[in-house]
N, C-alpha and C positions, 0 to 999 in steps of 0.2 A: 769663450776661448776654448780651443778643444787641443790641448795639449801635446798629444800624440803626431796630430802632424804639425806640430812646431818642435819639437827633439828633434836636437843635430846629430849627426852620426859622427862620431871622431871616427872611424874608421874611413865612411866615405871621405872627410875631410881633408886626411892626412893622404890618401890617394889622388884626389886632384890636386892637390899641392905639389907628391912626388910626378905630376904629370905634366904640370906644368900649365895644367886648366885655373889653377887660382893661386895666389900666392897668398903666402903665412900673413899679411896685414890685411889683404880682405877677405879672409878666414874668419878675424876677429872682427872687423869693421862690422860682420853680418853678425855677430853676438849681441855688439854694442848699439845695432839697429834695435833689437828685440829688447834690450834692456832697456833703450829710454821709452821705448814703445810702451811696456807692460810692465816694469817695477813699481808704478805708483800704485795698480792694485795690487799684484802679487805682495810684492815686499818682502824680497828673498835674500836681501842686503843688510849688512850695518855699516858696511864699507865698501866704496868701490877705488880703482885708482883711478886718477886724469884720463891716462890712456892705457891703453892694450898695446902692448910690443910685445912682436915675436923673438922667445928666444933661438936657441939650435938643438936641433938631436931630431927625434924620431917622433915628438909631441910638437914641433914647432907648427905655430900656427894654431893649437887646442887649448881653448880656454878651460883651466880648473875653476870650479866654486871650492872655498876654502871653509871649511865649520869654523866657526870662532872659539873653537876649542883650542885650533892649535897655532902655538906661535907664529909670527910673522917681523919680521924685522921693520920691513917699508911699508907695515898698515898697524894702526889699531889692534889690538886682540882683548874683549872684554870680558868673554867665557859666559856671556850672556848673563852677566851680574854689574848692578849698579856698582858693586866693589870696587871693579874693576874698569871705570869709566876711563876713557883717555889711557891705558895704559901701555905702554910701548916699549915691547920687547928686544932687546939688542939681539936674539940671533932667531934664523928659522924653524921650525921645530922638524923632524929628521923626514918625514915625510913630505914635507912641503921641498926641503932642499933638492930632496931625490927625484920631485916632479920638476923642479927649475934644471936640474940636471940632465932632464931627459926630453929639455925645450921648451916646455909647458907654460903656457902663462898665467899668471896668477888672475881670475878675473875678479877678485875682489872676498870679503870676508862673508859665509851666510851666517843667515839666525840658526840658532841654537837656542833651545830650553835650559832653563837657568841652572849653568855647572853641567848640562847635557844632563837635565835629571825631568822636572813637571812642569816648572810653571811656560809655558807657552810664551812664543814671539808673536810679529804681527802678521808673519807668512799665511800666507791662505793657497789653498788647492787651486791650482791652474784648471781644475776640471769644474771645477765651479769655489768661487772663492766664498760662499758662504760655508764649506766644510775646509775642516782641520787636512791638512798635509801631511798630518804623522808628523811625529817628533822623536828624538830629540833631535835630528838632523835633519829639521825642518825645509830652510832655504836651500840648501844642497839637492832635496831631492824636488824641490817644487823650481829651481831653476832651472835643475836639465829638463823637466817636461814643460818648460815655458820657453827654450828653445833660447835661454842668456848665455851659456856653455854646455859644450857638447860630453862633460865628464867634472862631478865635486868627489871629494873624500867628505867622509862623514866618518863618525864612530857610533861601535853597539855595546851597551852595558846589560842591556836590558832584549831590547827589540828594534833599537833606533836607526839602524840602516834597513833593514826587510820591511819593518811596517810601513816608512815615509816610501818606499821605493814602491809599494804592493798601493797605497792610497793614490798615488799620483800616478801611476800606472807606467813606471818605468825599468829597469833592471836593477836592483840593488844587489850587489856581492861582499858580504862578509867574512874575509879569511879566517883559516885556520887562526888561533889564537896567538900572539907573537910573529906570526909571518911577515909583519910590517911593524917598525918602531914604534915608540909610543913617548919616547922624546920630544921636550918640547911640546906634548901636550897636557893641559888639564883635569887629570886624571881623579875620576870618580869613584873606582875602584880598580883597584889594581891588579885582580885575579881576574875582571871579567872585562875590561875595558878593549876594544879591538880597533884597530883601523879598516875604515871598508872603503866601497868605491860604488857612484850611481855613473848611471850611462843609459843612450837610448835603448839599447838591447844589449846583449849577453855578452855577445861580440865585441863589443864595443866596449864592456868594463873589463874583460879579460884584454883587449889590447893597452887599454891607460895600465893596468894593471903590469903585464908583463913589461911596459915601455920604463914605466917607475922602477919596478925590481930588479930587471936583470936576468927574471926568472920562467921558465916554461908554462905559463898560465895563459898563451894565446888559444881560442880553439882553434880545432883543423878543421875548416870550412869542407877538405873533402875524405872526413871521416866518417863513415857510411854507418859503423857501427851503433849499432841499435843496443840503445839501454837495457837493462833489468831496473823497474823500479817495483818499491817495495811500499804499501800505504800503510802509515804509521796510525795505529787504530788506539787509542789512548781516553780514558775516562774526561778530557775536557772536548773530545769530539762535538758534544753537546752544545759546545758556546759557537759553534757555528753558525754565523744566519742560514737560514735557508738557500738562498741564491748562494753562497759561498759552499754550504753541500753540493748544491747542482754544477759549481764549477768544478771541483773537485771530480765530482761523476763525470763529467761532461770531460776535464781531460785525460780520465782516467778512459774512454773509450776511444777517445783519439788517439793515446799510446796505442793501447790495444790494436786497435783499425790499421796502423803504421809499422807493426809488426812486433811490439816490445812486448814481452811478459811482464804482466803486474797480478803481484800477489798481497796479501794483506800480512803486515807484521806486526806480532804482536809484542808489547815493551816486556823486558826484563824487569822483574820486580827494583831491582835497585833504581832503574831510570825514574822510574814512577816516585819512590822512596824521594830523590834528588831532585823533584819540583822544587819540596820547599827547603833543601839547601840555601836557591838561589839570594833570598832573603834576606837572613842574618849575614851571608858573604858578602854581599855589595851594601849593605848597609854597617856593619862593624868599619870596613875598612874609607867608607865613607864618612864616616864619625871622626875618622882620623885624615882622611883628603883634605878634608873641609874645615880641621880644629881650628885654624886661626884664626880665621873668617869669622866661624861660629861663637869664638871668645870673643875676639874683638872688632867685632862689627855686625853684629848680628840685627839692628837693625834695619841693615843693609841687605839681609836675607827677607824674602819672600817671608810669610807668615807659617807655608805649607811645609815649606824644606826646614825652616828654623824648630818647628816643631818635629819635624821625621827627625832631623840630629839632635834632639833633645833624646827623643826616646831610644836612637841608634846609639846613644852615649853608654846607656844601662845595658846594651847585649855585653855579656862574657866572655874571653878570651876561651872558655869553656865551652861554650855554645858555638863560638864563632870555628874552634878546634872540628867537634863534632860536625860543623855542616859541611866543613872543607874533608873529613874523610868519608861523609854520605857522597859528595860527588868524585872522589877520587874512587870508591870503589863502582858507580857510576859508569864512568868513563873506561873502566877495563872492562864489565857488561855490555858497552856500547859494542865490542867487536862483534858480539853475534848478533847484531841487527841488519848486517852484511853478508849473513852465510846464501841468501838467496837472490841476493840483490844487488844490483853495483849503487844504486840512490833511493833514498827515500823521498815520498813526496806528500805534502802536507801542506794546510794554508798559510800562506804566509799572515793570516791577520785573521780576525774572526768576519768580517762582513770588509765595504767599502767604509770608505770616507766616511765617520760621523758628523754629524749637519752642527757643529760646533766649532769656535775659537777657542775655547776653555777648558778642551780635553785634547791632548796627542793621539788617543785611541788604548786598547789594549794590549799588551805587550806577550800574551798568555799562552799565545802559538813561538816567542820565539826565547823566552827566559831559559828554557832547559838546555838546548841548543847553544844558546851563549855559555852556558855553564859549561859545561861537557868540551867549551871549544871546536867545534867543529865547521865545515866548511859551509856556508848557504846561500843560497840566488834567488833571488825571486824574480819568477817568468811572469813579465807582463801578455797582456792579448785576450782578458779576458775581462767583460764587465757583468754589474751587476742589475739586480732592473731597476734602479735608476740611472741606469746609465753610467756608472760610477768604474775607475777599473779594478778589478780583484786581481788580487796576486797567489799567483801559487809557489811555494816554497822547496827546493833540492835541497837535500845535505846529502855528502859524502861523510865518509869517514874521517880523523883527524889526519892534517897531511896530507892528503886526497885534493886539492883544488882543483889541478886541473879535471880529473874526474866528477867534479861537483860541476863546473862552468862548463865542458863537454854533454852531459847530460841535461845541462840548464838550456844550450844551445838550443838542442836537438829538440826537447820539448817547446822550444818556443816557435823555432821552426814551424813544426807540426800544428799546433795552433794557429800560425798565419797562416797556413796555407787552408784551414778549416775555417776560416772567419768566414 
């Protein structure tokens, strides 16, 4: 299966729809081909509905994949825990509403890592289903590149939209922090948990994106403007595979070639300081997500997570203090990582797809970034030599999206046009 040319375009979609070349139910019909085609290996579901109906608005006719993270009224939502078998939500969770609101159809619930935390679904990579898809937004992103819907939401606490987006080789965009509710979801931490969006290209999650909000996050197809990017040079550079250095080199000469100045940026001592922030924060406040569960039904928990909230139980209100003002002074350092640059660029993942079902991959390129809150994309178009696809990772500044998705564009652009 080679995934990339099975990704739908919601963009292209919703144009032959407004054209009158195809209409909103054989829009879907062509999802629902792919899906009974290729679900039985993929396995990017715990839920699907009967049918696909098109609702109204500006998304009519575009299937969403749903994380089972977040409520649903007319499905299932298990949070990817036996806990939570059959559980059935009386209303939507705010995200999902704002997608039915803006015509979108639901195409059904994906896999999720359990609580959106480790232990692995049964998703496999559409690029080859013997490697992992990245997690925790496993299904979401291994069904937009297997061509079942053209646009999922997924969440990042960690890395779980950038890395599943950068393994399967398709667009992930994770907003600024709060720019999207979080209502009605499952929440693992509550300082770092974000809503994102996968799609075939850039284009494509910046339009789901603006269509859901309301908000100026389309890019402008004829914005000519040439980036500043800035390469974030940082002591885990190291954990790079090799072919992930030579992507990295490789797009950094293609900016170059296409007219953009890229300089090297070096972190502010606090950024560096606020790696291990991310830690004690999403783990204290996970101790407390997860108290009920962990008291009274533990087990019902995994072996891996029962033990991480065992030990998450004993961090201090003391510790957990100190890590939340490492990243708040963090996060005001972050301004001068912008004085010469409008985006920074970095791997979205350390290598491709590891040849595993038992790991999501490493999280280690996107933990501080999730801390700090900031805007990220990761540019598919580039693989690795196994043929695998690598992702490269924009951040903007906080607040900044459309400038993180503009820049995300434009470097992918340039990539396609260099394949």
């Amino acid at each position: 299966m080679t995934a990339p040319h099975r990704a739908l375009s919601a963009q292209n979609i919703a144009a032959e729809i407004a054209g009158g070349r195809m209409t909103a139910q054989e829009a879907l019909d062509q999802c629902k081909v792919s899906i009974d085609r290729d679900e039985s290996t993929i396995q990017a579901f715990t839920h699907q509905p009967s049918k696909l109906l098109p609702g109204k608005g500006s998304l009519a006719g575009i299937a969403v994949g749903i994380k089972d993270v977040f409520d649903t009224y007319d499905m299932p939502t298990g949070y990817g825990s036996a806990i939570y078998e059959n559980h059935k939500p009386v209303a939507d969770a705010s995200v999902v509403s704002m997608l039915r609101r803006a015509g979108a159809t639901i195409a059904g619930k994906t896999v999720t890592t359990e609580f959106a935390w480790f232990a692995p679904g049964p998703t496999r990579n559409p690029h080859n289903p013997a490697h992992t898809p990245g997690g925790s937004s496993s299904g979401s992103a291994a069904g937009v590149a297997a061509g079942f819907f053209p646009a999922a939401i997924g969440t990042q606490t960690g890395g779980s939209i950038i890395r599943p987006a950068a393994f399967c080789g398709v667009a992930g965009y994770k907003p600024s922090f709060r720019l999207f509710p979080t209502i009605g979801m499952k929440q693992f931490s509550w300082s770092l948990d974000t809503v994102g969006f996968f799609a075939a290209s850039v284009a494509d999650a910046a339009f789901v994106a603006a269509a859901c909000s309301g908000r100026d996050l389309g890019v402008d197809q004829a914005d000519q403007t040439v980036p500043r990017f800035g390469i974030y040079r940082s002591p885990i550079d190291d954990q790079m595979a090799p072919d992930m250095a030579d992507a990295l080199q490789k797009a950094t000469s293609i900016a170059k070639e296409a007219g953009a100045s890229v300089t090297d940026v070096v972190p502010p001592e606090p950024l560096e300081k606020a790696r291990d922030a991310h830690a004690p924060i999403q783990d204290f406040e996970a101790a407390l997500s997860l108290a009920d569960e962990h008291m009274r039904s533990p087990a019902l928990l995994s072996a891996k997570l029962r033990d991480h909230l065992d030990a998450a139980a004993h961090i201090t209100p003391e510790t957990y203090d100190n890590a939340r003002r490492t990243a708040n002074h963090a996060r005001k350092a972050s301004r001068d990582l912008f004085s010469t640059c409008d985006a920074l660029l970095l791997p979205s993942a350390p290598g491709t797809a590891p040849e595993t079902l038992a790991s999501t991959g490493d999280s280690v390129f996107n933990r501080l970034w999730t801390l700090l809150g900031m805007p990220c994309v990761s540019v598919a178009g580039l693989t690795g030599d196994n043929g695998l696809p690598l992702g490269l990772q924009i951040i903007a500044p906080f607040g900044q999206d459309k400038r993180a998705l503009q820049a995300a564009h434009w470097l992918e652009k340039q990539i396609c046009l260099n394949a």
